[in-house]
C-alpha positions as CSV (number, residue, x, y, z in Angstrom):
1,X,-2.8,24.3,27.6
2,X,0.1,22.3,26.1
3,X,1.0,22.6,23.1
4,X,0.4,19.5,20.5
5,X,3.7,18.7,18.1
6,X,3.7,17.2,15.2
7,X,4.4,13.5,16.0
8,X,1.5,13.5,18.8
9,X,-0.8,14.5,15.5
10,X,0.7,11.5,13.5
11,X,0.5,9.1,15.9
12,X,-0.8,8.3,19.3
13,X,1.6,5.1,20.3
14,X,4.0,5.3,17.2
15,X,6.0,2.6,18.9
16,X,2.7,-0.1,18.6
17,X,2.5,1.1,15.4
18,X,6.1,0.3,14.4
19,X,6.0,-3.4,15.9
20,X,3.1,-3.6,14.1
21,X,4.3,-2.7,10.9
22,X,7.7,-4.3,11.5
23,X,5.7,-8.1,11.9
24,X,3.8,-7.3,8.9
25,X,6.9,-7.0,6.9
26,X,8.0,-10.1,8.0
27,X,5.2,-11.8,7.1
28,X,5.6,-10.8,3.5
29,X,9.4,-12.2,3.9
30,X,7.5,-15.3,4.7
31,X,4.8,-15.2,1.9
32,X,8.2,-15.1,-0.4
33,X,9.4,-17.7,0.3
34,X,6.8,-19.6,-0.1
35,X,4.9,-18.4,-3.3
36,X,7.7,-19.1,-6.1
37,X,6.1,-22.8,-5.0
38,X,3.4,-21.8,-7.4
39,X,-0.4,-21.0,-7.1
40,X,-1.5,-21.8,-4.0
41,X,-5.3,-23.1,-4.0
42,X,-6.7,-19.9,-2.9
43,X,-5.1,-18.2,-5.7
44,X,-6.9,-20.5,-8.2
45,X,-10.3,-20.4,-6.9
46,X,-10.4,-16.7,-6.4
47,X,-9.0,-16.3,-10.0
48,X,-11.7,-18.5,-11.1
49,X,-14.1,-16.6,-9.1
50,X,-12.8,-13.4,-10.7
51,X,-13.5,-15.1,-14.2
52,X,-16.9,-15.6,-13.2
53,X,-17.6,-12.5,-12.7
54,X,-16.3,-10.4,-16.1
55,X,-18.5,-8.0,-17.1
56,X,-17.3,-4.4,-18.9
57,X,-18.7,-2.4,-15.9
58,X,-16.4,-4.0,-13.6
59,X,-13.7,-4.0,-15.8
60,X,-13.8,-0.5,-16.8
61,X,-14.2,-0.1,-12.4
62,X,-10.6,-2.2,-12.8
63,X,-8.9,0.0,-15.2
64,X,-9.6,3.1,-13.3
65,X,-7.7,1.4,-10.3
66,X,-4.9,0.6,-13.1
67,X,-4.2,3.8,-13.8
68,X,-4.3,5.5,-10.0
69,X,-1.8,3.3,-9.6
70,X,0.3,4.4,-12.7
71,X,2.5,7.4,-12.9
72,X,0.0,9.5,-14.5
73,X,-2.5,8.8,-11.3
74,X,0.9,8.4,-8.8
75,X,2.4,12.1,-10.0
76,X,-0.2,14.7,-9.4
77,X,-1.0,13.0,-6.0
78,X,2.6,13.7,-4.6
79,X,2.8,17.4,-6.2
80,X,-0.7,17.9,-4.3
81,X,0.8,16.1,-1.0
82,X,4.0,17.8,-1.7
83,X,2.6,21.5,-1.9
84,X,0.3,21.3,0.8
85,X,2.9,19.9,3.6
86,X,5.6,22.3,2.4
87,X,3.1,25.6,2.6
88,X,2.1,24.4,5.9
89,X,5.7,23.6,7.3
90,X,5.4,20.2,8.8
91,X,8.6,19.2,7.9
92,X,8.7,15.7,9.4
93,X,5.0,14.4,7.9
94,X,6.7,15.6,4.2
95,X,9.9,13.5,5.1
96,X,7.9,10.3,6.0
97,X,5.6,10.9,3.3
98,X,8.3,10.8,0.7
99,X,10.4,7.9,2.2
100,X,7.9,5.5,2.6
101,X,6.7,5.8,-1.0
102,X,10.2,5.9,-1.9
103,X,11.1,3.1,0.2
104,X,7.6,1.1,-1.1
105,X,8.2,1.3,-4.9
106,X,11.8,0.3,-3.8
107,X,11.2,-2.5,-2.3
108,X,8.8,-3.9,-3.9
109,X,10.9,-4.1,-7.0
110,X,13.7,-5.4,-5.7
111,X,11.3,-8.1,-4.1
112,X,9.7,-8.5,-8.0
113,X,13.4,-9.5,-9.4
114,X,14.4,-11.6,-6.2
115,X,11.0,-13.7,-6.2
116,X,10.3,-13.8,-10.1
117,X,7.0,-15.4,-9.6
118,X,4.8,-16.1,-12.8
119,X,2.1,-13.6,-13.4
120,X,-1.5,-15.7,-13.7
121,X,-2.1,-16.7,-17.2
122,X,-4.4,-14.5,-20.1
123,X,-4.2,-11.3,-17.9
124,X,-6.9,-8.8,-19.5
125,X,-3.8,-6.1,-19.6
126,X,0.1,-6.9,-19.6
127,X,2.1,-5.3,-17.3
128,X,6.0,-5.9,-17.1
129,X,7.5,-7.5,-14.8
130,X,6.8,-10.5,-12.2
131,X,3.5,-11.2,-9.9
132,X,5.0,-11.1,-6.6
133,X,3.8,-8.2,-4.4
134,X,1.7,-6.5,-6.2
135,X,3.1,-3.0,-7.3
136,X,0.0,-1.3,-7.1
137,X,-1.4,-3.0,-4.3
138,X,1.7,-1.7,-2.2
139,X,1.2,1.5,-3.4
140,X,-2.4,1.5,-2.2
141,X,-1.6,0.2,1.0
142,X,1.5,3.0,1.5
143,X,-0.1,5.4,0.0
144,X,-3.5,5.3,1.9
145,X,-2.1,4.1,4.9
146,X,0.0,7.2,4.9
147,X,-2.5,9.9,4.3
148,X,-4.8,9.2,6.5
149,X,-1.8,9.4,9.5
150,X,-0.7,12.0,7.8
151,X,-3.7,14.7,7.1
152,X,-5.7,13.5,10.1
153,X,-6.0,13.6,13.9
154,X,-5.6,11.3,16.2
155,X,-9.0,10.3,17.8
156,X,-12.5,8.9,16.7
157,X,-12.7,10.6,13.3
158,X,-9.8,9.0,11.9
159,X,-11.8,5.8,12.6
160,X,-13.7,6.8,10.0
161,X,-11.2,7.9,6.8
162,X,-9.2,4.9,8.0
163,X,-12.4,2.7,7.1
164,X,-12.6,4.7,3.2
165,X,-8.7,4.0,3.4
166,X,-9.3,0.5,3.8
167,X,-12.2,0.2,1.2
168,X,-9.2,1.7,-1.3
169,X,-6.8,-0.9,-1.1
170,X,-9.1,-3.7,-0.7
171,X,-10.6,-2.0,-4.0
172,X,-6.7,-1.7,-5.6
173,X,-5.9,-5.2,-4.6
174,X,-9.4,-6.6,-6.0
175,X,-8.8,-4.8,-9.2
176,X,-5.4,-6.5,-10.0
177,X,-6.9,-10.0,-9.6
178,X,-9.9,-8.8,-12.1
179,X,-7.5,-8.2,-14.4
180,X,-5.9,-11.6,-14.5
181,X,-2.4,-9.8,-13.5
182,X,-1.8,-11.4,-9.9
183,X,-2.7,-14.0,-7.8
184,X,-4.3,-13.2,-4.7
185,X,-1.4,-13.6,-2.9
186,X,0.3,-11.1,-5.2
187,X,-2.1,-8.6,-3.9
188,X,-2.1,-9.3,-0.2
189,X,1.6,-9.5,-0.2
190,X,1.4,-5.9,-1.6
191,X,-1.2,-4.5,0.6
192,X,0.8,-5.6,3.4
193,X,4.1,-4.4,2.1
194,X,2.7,-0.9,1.5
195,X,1.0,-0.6,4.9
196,X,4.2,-1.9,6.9
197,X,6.3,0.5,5.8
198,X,4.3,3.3,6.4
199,X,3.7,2.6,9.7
200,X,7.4,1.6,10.2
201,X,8.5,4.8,8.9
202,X,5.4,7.2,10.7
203,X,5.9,5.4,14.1
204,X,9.4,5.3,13.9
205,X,9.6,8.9,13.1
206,X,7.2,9.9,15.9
207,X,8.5,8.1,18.0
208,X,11.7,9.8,17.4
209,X,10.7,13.2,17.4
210,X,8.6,12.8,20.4
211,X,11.4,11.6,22.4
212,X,13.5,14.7,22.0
C-alpha cells in the first residue's frame, strides 16, 4: 500500500485551493477600494437590524466571541496547536499553521492603516483602530479555515468539521456587527481575508511538497 505524506492529508487539489484563495484575496483588494466610499446600504440596514435585536443574552454570546478573538483567547490556542504538531513531527502543517496566522494579523493591519475606514457609530465596546477588515473576523476565517486542513483528513468527514468551522466565523463575523464595531462589510472583508490566506498558504505548500 502507498504510503500517504503529509501534503496528501492537507489537501486533496491544493492547487484548486490556492486559485481559490488567491481570487478571494482579490476580492477583498476590491472591497477596499470601495468601502472608504462610506456605509454602503447593506451595512446600514444590517446595523439597524443588529439594533433591533439587543438583548444581554446575545450580547454576553458577542463578548465571548470578543475575547476568542483577543490575545488571551488567541495565545493558548497556538501553544495547544503548537505542542501537538511539534510532538507529532509534521513539520510542514506547523510551518503553515504559523505563517498564515502570522501573515493574517499582518495583513490585516497593514490593510487597517491603508484603508482607515470609520468604525460604525455608538459601538457597545471600543476597540482601537479602523473598521476595515475585521481583525477578528480574519482571525476566525484563518484560524478555522486552517485547523480543519490541518487536524483532519481528506474525505467525507471533513465535510462535516468544515460545516462547525463555518458556523464559527459566521458566529465571529456576526458578533462584531452586534457590537456596533464594524459594518458588515468590515466583517466579510475579514472572513475572506483570513480564509484566503490559509488556503493560499496550505495549497501552496502542498502543492509544493507533493511535487518533490
Amino acid at each position: 500500500m502507498r504510503r500517504t505524506n503529509e501534503s496528501e492529508k492537507l489537501l486533496e487539489r491544493p492547487l484548486r485551493a490556492f486559485w481559490l484563495g488567491l481570487a478571494l484575496l482579490g476580492l477583498v483588494a476590491v472591497m477596499a477600494s470601495v468601502v472608504p466610499m462610506g456605509p454602503l446600504a447593506i451595512d446600514e440596514r444590517w446595523s439597524e437590524a443588529m439594533r433591533d435585536i439587543e438583548g444581554p443574552l446575545l450580547k454576553d454570546l458577542a463578548l465571548f466571541f470578543d475575547a476568542l478573538g483577543r490575545g488571551v483567547g488567541r495565545v493558548p490556542l497556538y501553544v495547544a496547536v503548537g505542542l501537538v504538531l511539534v510532538l507529532a513531527r509534521r513539520w510542514l502543517s506547523l510551518v503553515c499553521f504559523a505563517v498564515v496566522e502570522v501573515s493574517t494579523s499582518l495583513s490585516s493591519a497593514l490593510l487597517k492603516a491603508a484603508v482607515g475606514r470609520p468604525r460604525p457609530p455608538d459601538g457597545l465596546i471600543h476597540p482601537l483602530g479602523s473598521s476595515f477588515p475585521s481583525g477578528h473576523a480574519a482571525y476566525a476565517g484563518a484560524t478555522c479555515v486552517a485547523l480543519v486542513l490541518t487536524f483532519t483528513a481528506v474525505g467525507p468527514r471533513r465535510r462535516w468539521w468544515s460545516a462547525l468551522a463555518a458556523v464559527g466565523i459566521v458566529g465571529m463575523a456576526w458578533s462584531r456587527t452586534y457590537l456596533q464595531v464594524h459594518w458588515l462589510s468590515d466583517v466579510v472583508g475579514g472572513s475572506m481575508l483570513g480564509i484566503g490566506i490559509a488556503l493560499v498558504v496550505f495549497g501552496g505548500a502542498a502543492r509544493v511538497s507533493a511535487s518533490r
